[in-house]
N, C-alpha and C positions, 0 to 999 in steps of 0.2 A: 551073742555079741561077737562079731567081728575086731578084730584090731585095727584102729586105724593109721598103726603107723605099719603093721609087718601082713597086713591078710590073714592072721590065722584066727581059728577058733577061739574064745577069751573060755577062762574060768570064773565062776563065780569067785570072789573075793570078798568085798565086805558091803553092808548097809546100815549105813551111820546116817540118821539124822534125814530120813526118807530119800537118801541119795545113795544108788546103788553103784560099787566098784569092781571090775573085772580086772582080773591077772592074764597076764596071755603065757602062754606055755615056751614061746618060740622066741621073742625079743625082750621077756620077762617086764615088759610097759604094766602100768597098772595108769586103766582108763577108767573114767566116768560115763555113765549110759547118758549118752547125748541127748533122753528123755529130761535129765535131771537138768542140761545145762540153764542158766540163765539165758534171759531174754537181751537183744544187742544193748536195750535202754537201759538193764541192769547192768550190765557188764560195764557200759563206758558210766554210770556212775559210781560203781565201784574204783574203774581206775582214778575215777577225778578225786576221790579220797586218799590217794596216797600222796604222803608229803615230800613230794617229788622237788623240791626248790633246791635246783643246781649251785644255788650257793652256801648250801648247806654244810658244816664237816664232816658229818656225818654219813651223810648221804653217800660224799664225795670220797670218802674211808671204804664205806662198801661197795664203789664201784672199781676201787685200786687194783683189786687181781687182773684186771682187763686193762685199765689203763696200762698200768706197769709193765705187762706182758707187750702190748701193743708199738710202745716205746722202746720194749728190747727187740722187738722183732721186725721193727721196719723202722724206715727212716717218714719227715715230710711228705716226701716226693709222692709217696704212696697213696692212692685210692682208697678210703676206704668208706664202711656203712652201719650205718647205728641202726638196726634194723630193730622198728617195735619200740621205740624209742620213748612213748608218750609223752608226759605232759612235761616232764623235766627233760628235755637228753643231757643229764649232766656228763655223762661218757664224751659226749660231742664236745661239750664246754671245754673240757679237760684237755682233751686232744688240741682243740682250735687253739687254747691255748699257749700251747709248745709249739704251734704254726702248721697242724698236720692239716689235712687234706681229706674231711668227713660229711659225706653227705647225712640226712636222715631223713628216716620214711617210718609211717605206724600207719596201721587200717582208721584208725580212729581219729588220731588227732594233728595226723601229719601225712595223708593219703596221697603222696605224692608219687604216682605212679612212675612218674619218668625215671626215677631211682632206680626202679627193678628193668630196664630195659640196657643196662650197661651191664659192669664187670669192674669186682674189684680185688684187691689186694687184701685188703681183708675187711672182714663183717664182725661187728658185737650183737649177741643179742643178749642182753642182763635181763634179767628175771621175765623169760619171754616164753621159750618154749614149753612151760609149764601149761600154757594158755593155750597150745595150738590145737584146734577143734580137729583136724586133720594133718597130725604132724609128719607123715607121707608126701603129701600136697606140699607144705614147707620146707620140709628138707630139701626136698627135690629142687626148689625153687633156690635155694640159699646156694645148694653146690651147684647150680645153672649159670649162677652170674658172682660166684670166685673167681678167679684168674689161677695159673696153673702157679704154682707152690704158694697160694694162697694160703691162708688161715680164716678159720671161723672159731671164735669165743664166745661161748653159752656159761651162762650162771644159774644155775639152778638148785634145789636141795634133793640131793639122792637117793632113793630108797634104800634101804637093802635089809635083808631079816631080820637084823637084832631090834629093829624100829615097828612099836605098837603102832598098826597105822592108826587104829581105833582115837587112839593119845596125841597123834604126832599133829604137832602144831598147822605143817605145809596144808594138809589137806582143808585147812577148816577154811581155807580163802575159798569162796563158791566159783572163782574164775579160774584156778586151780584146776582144772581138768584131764590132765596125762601126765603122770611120774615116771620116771626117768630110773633105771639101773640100773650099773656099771657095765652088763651085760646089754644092756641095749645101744649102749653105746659103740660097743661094738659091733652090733649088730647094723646102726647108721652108718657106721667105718667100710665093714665087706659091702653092704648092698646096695650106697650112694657112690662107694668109688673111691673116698676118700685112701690116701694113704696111708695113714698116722691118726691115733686119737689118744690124746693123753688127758688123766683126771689127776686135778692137784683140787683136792677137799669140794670144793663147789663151783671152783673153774674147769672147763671141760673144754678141749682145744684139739679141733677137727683140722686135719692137714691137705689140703690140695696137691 
């Protein structure tokens, strides 16, 4: 197995549940053998299962790291993208509400290409890049159309050793496919370009 976010060699890692997982050696990603993935028809009804209703408090609670941050780090005037947004954008809601200035786009339920042919100030993408089948191909894409001292905010759950993956809750989602650790984060930092990349618990905040 290859990596597909860094090219290198993967390690065997784990097989839970007839789904086999590779460790990469170099950006420390733990991926899914893209034999295991679900099918596009499973994947969007999975998404449509989650209780996405933006007018939720709860919902609206767990998407605060990103709003709040968003809030202190730019003004209205600002461009920005809810990228991978599905069936709720409550990030959008939130924002539109204080009067900001947020597009959105998802492959699934908001395929609005002309999104990704600009440039913004900044991007969210909450609970996204877990999913990305090719997160090379994404990355590259998301620091293509930042703006320069832009910011990109990712929400995700972090790997890192003291965590049984066998136990650990993240992987049992089947659209779950690429884990993230703190060393790969860095590793998005040097080889996308980005300047800065800081992790506060399961907000992770890429700098232009």
């Amino acid at each position: 197995m290859i990596c597909t976010l860094c090219n290198t060699g993967t390690i065997f890692f784990e097989n839970i549940h007839l789904k086999t997982y590779y460790n990469c050696p170099n950006c420390k990603g733990i991926l899914m053998n893209p034999a295991n993935f679900v099918s596009t028809s499973e994947e969007i009804t999975r998404y449509k299962t989650h209780n996405n209703d933006v007018y939720d408090i709860g919902y609206q609670n767990f998407v605060k790291p990103i709003v709040n941050s968003v809030l202190l780090d730019f003004s209205p005037t600002n461009q920005g993208l809810d990228f991978g947004c599905g069936t709720g954008p409550v990030i959008t809601k939130l924002l539109r509400d204080k009067n900001y200035n947020i597009t959105t786009y998802d492959p699934f339920f908001d395929n609005n290409l002309a999104a990704l042919k600009t440039t913004y100030n900044f991007i969210v993408c909450c609970e996204v890049i877990e999913h990305f089948h090719n997160p090379f191909k994404e990355f590259k894409l998301l620091k293509s159309i930042l703006k320069p001292n832009g910011k990109l905010y990712c929400m995700t759950d972090i790997y890192n050793e003291t965590i049984n993956f066998k136990n650990w809750y993240y992987k049992n989602d089947e659209t779950h496919v690429f884990f993230y650790h703190k060393h790969t984060f860095d590793w998005i930092k040097n080889n996308f370009g980005f300047s800065k990349v800081t992790v506060k618990n399961r907000l992770i905040i890429f700098e232009n």
